[in-house]
C-alpha positions as CSV (number, residue, x, y, z in Angstrom):
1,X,-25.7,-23.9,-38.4
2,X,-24.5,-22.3,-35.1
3,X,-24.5,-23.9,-31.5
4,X,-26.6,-24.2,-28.8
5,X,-24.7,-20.7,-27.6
6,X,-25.1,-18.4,-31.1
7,X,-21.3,-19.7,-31.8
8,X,-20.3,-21.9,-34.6
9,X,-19.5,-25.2,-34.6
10,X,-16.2,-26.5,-33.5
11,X,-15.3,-28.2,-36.7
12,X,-16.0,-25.2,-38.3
13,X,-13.7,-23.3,-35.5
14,X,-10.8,-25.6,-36.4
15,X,-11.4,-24.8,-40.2
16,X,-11.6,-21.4,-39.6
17,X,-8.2,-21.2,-37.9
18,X,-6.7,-23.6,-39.4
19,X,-6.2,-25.6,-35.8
20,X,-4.9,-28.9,-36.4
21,X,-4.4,-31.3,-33.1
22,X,-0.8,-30.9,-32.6
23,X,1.1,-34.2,-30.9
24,X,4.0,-32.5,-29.6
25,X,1.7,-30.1,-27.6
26,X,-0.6,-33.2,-26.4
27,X,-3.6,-31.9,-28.2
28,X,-6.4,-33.8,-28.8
29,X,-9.5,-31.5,-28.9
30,X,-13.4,-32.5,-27.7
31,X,-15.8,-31.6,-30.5
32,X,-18.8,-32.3,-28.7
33,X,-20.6,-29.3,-26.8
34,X,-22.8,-32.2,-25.4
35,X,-19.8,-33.8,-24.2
36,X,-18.1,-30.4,-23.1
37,X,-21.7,-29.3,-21.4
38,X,-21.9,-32.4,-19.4
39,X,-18.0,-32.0,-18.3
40,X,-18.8,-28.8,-17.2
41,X,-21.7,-29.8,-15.2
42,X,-19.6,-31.9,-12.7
43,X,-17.8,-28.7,-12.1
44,X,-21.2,-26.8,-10.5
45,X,-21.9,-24.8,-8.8
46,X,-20.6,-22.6,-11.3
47,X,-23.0,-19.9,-11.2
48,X,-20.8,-16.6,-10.3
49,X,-17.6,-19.0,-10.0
50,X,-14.0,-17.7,-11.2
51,X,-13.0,-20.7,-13.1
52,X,-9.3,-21.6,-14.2
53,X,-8.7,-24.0,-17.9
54,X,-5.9,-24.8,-18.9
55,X,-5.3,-26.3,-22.2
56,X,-9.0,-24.6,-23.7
57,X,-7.8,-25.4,-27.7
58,X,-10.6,-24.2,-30.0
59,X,-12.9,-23.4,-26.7
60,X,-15.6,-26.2,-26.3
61,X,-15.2,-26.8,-22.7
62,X,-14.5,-22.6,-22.7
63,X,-17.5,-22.5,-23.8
64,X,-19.7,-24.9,-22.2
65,X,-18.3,-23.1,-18.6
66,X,-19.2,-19.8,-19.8
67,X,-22.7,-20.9,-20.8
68,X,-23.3,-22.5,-17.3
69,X,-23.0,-19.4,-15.6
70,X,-18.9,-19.4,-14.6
71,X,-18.4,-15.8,-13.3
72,X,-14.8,-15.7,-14.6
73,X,-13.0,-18.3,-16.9
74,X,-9.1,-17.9,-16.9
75,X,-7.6,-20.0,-19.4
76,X,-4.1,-20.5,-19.7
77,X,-3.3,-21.6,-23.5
78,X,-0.1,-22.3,-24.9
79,X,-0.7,-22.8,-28.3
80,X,-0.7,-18.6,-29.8
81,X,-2.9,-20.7,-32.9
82,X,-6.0,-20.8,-30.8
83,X,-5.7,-17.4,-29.2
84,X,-8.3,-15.9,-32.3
85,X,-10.9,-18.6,-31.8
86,X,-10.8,-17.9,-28.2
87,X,-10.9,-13.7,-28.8
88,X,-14.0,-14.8,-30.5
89,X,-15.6,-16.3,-27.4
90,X,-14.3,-13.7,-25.4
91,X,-16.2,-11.2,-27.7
92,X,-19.4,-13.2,-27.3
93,X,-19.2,-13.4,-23.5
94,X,-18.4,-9.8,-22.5
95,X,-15.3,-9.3,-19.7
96,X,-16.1,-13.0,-18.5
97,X,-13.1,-14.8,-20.2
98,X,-9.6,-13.8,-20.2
99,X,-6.4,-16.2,-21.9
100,X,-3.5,-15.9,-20.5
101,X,-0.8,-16.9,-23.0
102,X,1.7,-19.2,-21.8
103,X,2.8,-22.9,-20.6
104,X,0.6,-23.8,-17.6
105,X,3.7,-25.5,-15.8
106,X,5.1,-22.4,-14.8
107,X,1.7,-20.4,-14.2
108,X,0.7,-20.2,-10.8
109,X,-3.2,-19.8,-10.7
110,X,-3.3,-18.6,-7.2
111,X,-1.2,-15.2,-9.0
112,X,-4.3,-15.0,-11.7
113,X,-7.1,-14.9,-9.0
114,X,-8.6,-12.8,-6.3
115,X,-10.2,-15.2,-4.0
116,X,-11.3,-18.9,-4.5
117,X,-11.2,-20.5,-8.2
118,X,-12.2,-24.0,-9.3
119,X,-10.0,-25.8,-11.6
120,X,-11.7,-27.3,-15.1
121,X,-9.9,-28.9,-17.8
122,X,-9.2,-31.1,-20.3
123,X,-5.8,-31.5,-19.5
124,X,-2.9,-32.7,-22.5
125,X,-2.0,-36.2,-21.8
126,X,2.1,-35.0,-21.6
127,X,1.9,-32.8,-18.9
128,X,-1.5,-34.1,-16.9
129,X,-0.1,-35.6,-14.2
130,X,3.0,-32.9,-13.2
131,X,-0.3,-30.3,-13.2
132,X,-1.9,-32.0,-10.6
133,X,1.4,-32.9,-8.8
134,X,1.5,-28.8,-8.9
135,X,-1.7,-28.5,-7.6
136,X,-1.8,-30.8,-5.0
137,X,1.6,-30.0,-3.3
138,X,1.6,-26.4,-2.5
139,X,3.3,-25.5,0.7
140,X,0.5,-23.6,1.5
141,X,-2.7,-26.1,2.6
142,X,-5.5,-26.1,2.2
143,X,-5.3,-24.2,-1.3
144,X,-6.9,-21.3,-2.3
145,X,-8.7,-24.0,-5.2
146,X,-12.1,-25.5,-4.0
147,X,-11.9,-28.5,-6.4
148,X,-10.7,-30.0,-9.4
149,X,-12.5,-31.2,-12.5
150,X,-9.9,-32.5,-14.6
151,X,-9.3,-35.2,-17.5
152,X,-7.1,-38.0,-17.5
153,X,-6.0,-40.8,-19.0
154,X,-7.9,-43.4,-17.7
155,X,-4.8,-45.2,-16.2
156,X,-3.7,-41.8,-14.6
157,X,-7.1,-41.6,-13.5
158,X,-6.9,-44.6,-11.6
159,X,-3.6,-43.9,-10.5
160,X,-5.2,-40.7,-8.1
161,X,-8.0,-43.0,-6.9
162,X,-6.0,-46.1,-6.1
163,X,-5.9,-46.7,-2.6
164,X,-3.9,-50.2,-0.6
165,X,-3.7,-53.6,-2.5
166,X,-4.4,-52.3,-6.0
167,X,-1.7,-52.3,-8.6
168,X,-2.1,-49.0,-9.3
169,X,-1.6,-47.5,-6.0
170,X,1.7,-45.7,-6.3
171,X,3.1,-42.3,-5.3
172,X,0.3,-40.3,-7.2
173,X,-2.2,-42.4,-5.0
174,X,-0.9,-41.3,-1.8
175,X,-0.2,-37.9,-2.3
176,X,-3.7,-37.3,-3.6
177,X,-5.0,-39.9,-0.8
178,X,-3.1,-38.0,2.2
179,X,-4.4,-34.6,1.0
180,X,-7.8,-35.0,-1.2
181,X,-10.8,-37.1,-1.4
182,X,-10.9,-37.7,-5.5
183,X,-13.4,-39.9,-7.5
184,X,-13.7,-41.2,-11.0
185,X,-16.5,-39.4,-12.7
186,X,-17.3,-41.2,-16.2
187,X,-15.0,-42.3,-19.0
188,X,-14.6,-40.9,-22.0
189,X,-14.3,-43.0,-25.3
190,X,-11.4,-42.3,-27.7
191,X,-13.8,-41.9,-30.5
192,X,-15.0,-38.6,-28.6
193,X,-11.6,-36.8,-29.2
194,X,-10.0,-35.4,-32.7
195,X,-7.2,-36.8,-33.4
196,X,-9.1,-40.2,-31.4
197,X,-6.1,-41.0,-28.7
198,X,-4.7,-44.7,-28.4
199,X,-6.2,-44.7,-24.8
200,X,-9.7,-43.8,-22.8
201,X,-10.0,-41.1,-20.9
202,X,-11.5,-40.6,-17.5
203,X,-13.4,-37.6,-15.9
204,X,-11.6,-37.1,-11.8
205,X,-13.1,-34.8,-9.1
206,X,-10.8,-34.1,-6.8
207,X,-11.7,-32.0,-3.6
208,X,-8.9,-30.8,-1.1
209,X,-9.0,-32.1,2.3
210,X,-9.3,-28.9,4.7
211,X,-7.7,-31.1,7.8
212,X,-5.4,-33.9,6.3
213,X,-3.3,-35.8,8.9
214,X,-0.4,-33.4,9.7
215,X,2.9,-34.2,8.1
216,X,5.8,-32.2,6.4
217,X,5.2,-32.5,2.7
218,X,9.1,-33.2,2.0
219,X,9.0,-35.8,3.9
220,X,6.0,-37.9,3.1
221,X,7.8,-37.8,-0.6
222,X,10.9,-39.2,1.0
223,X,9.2,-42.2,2.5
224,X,6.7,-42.5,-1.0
225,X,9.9,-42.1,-3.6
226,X,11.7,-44.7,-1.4
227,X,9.2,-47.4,-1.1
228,X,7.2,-46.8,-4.5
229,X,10.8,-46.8,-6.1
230,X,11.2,-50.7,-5.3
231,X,7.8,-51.7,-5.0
232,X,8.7,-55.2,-5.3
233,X,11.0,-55.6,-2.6
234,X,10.3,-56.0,1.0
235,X,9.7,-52.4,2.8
236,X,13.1,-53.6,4.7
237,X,15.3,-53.4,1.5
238,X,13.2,-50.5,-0.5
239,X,13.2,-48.0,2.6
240,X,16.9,-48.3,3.5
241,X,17.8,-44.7,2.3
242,X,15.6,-43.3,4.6
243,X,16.0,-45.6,7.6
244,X,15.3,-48.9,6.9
245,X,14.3,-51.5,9.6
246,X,14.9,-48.6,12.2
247,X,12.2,-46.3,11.1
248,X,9.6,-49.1,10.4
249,X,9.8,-50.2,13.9
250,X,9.5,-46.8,15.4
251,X,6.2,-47.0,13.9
252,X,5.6,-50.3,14.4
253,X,5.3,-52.4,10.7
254,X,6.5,-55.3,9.8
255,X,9.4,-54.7,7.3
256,X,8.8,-57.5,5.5
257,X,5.4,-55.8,3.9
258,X,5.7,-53.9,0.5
259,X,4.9,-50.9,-0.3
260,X,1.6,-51.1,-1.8
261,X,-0.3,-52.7,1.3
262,X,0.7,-49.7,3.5
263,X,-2.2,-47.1,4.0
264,X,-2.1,-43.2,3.3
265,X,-2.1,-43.0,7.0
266,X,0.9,-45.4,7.1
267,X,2.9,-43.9,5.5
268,X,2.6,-40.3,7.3
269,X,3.4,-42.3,10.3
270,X,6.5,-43.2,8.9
271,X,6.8,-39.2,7.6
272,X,6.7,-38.0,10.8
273,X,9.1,-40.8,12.1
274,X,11.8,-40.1,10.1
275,X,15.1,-38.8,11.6
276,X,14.7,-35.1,11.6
């Protein structure tokens, strides 16, 4: 029985090619073109779209993309084993898909586009987060990327959203906070994944901020490393390395705060206020 898009099955993708989810590479592949449609949906408009995966496996969300009009999917794939099964898409969707073999951490997706791309993928739990971290710290602002679709593990996921006075509000947070506006979409249940993972999964939009408040980069992770590095302690003790008491008066907050009740826009205060 063939899909919804005159290609077979997944399951009978991975038996085809012998693609078994491999831990070391963080694979845990979506079966479920419903699943894989409805993923690809948040990503719209997609119609004419040049569309960068990483991560695509066997294809479902490759596929689901493709099917929902995306121009131009690029996706980035590490693992040489899935490179058929996508060469099989690629057949069925004639010069709209091409894989670019290699590790996604050292790919720059601005050097594998023309003009403006969105960002869609199912992204392996090891190397999720330092992906975004990529993304979202470019010395160039705002990127040539329009938005982000990307899964997480749920507590990553809350991690990016997390804003003052929740405990997940860290680094991640304010980065993302300073120069995006991102959202939790929808979870996804282990049970949706083969191998099932030991965690839930979460579905993050994440749209880049064309004005954020101005700051140099190297120096808002300064101030975040410093303070996020001793979140327990008084802002006092944790932000000595970079100034201490000094640099929280020039901006005017009480040292005796911690870290996580300072705002996004606190903490590019105390950015900009930092010796040279």
């Amino acid at each position: 029985m063939t899909a919804f898009d005159g290609l077979p099955p997944l399951r009978e993708v991975l038996e085809a090619h012998g693609l078994d989810p491999r831990k070391a590479l963080g694979q845990n592949f979506l079966l479920d073109l419903n699943l894989t449609g409805r993923i690809a949906r948040q990503a719209l408009p997609l119609e004419g779209a040049t569309v960068v995966e990483v991560g695509p496996g066997p294809g479902g969300l490759t596929r689901a993309l493709l099917s929902h009009g995306a121009g131009k999917v690029i996706a980035i794939e590490k693992d040489e084993r899935c490179l058929p099964a996508l060469a099989a898409i690629a057949s069925h969707y004639p010069g709209r898909l091409d894989v670019v073999e290699g590790d996604a951490l050292a790919i720059d997706p601005d050097r594998l586009c023309e003009g403006p791309y969105k960002i869609v993928a199912n992204l392996p739990y090891n190397v999720g987060t330092q992906l975004l971290l990529n993304w979202i710290t470019g010395t160039t602002w705002p990127p040539r990327w329009t938005d982000l679709t990307l899964m997480f593990q749920k507590e990553v996921a809350e991690r990016i959203v997390a804003g003052p006075d929740d405990d997940h509000y860290g680094r991640l947070g304010v980065l993302c906070g300073w120069r995006t506006d991102a959202e939790i979409l929808f979870d996804v249940s282990r049970e949706a994944f083969t191998p099932p993972p030991k965690v839930t999964s979460a579905i993050v939009r994440v749209v880049p901020k064309l004005t954020p408040i101005e700051a140099r980069l190297a120096d808002v992770e300064r101030v975040t490393a410093a303070a996020f590095g001793q979140r327990r302690k008084m802002l006092r003790q944790s932000l000595k390395p970079v100034g201490g008491e000094a640099l929280l008066a020039r901006v005017g907050i009480d040292p005796t705060r911690r870290a996580e009740t300072l705002s996004v826009q606190e903490f590019v205060s105390l950015a900009n206020a930092l010796d040279g």
